[in-house]
N, C-alpha and C positions, 0 to 999 in steps of 0.2 A: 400534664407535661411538666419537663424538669423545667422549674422559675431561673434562671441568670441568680447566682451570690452576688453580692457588693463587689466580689474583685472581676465578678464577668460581666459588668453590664458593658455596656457597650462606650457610656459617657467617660466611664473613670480607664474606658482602656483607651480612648484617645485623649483625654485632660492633658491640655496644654499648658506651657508656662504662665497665659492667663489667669485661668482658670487656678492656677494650686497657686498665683498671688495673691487672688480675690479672697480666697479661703484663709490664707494667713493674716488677712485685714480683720475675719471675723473672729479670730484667737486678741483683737486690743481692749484694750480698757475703755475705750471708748468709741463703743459702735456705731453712734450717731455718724461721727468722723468719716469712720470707715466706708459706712455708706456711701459721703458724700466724695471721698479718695475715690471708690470703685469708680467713677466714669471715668477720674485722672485715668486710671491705670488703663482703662479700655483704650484710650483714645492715644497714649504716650510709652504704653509698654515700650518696643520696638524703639526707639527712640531711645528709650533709658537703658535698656538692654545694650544698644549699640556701644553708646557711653561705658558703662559698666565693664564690657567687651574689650575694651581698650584703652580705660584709663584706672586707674589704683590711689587712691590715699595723694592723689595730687600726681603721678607720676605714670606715664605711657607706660601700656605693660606689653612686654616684647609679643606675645600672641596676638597684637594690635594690628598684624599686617607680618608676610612668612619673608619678606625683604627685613624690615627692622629686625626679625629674630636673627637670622643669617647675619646679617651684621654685627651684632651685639655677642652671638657665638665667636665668629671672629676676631673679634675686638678682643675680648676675654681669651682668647687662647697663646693672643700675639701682646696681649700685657701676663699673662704668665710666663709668658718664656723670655720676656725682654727681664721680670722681675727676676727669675731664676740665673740669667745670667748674670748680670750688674750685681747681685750678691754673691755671686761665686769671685766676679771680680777684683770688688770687694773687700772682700777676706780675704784674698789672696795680696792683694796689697797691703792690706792691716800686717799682716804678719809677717810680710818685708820692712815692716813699718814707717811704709811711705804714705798711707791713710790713715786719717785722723780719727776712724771708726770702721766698727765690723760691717755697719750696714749703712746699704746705697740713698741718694736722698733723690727727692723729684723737684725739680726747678725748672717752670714753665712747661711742665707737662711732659717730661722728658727725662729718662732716668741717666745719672750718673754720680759720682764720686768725688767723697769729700777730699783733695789731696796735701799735702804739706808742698809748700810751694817750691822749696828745696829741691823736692823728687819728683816733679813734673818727668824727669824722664824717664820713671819707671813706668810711665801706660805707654801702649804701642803707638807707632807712631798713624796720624791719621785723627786721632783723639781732638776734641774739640773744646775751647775752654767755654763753659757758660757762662760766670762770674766767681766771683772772688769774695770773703769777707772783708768785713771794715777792717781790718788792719793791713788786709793784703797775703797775711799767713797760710793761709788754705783759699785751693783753687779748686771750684767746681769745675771739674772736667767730664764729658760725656766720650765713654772710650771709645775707640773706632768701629770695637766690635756689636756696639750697643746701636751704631746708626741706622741701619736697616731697617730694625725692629720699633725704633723711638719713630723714624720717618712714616714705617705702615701706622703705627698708632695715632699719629698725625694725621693721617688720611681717612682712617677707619671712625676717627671722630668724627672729621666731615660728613662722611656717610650715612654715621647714627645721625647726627641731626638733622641732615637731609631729608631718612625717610619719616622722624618725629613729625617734622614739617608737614608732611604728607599725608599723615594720618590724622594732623590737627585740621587739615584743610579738608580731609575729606568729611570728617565731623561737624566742621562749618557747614559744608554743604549741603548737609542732612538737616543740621540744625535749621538751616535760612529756609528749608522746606515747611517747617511747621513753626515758623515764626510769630507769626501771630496767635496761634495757640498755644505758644508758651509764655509768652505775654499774657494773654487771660489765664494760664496758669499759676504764676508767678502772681499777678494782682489775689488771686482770691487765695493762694499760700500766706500773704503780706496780710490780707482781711483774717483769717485765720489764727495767722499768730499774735496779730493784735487784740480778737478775741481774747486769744489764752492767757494772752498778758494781763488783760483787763479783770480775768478769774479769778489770776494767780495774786493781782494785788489787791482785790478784793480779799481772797482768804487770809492772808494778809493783814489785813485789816480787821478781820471780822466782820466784814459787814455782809449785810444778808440783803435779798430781793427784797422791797416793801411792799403790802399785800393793801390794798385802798380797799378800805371796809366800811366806809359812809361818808357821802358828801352830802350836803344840806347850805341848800342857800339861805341868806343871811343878810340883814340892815344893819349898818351899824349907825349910831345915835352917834350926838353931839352935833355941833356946830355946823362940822362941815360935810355932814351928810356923805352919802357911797352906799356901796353893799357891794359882797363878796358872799365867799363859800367857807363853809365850817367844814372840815373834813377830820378823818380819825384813820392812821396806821398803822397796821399792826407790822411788828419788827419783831421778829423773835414771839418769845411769849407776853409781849409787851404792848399794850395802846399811844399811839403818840398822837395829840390833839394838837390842831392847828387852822390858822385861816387865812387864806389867801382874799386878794384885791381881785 
């Protein structure tokens, strides 16, 4: 009868995420390790996957949750348009040459225009002033047509970190489930790197394991009497004699 190839058996056609990170433990430099990583991984995959799932290089990643995307799309579409207008604005003031630049600035989170204080009444009316430079010469103004869009921005922040919150809270929650096994995880990570350290400043050092290749008890003479042990180790290709109390 026809035997199953490697792509038909039956194991490698359901291999799960476990299973092909167990396998990329056995591609390390040091397998010992890997061994001892494999039950991490059995017992904390799902856990770390979660994490992975929803956070990036320090920062919530919008797949985190289909509310935080939806938000974050929004956000992003209503600060393009708010930016596209406030540069149109903009420039069209520059070139009346009542702004002191072609393009918009953000002050307190909020787009508007740098203006020559002179020509304040060249924005429409409605416009709102932000603040002002130290001399008083130019006046950040937020145009009237810009508030809507500066207001939803304001709002739509709210929201993003709203659901940030939500996602960090639900990852607690998961977290405080395997609490104590990330604790005994975290200890024997901390035993571990402390190992590596202790290698790393060994090699370092050069120095090497010492291999105890005869001990021989021992009287010593004079006066005040004792006895100890004569011992000999080898370091490298080398004998080192000595005697202990």
């Amino acid at each position: 009868q026809h035997q199953p190839t490697q792509q038909q058996r039956p194991g490698d056609q359901t291999q799960g995420p476990m299973q092909q990170q167990q396998q990329q433990w056995q591609r390390y430099q040091t397998p010992r390790l890997a061994d001892l990583a494999a039950g991490i991984i059995d017992r904390q995959l799902g856990t770390l996957q979660a994490i992975r799932s929803c956070i990036s290089d320090g920062s919530i990643k919008s797949e985190a949750s289909p509310q935080l995307a939806a938000v974050r799309a929004a956000r992003q579409a209503n600060k393009q348009a708010a930016r596209t207008l406030v540069t149109r604005i903009a420039r069209q003031l520059h070139s009346q040459g009542a702004a002191e630049g072609r393009e918009p600035m953000l002050l307190r989170g909020r787009y508007c225009v740098g203006v020559k204080a002179a020509q304040r009444g060249a924005l429409s009316k409605g416009s709102v002033k932000l603040g002002a430079s130290g001399t008083g010469a130019t006046l950040y103004i937020e145009p009237a047509e810009l508030l809507e869009l500066n207001n939803k921005e304001a709002l739509l922040a709210e929201q993003e970190q709203q659901q940030e919150m939500a996602v960090l809270q639900a990852l607690s929650t998961l977290l405080a489930g395997h609490a104590d096994a990330i604790r005994a995880l975290l200890d024997a990570v901390t035993r571990l790197d402390l190992v590596a350290a202790r290698a790393k400043h060994a090699g370092w050092l050069g120095a090497v394991r010492p291999a105890f290749i005869g001990i021989t008890k021992s009287s010593s003479g004079g006066g005040g009497g004792g006895s100890g042990s004569d011992y000999s180790v080898q370091q490298g290709s080398r004998n080192i004699y000595g005697h202990s109390p």
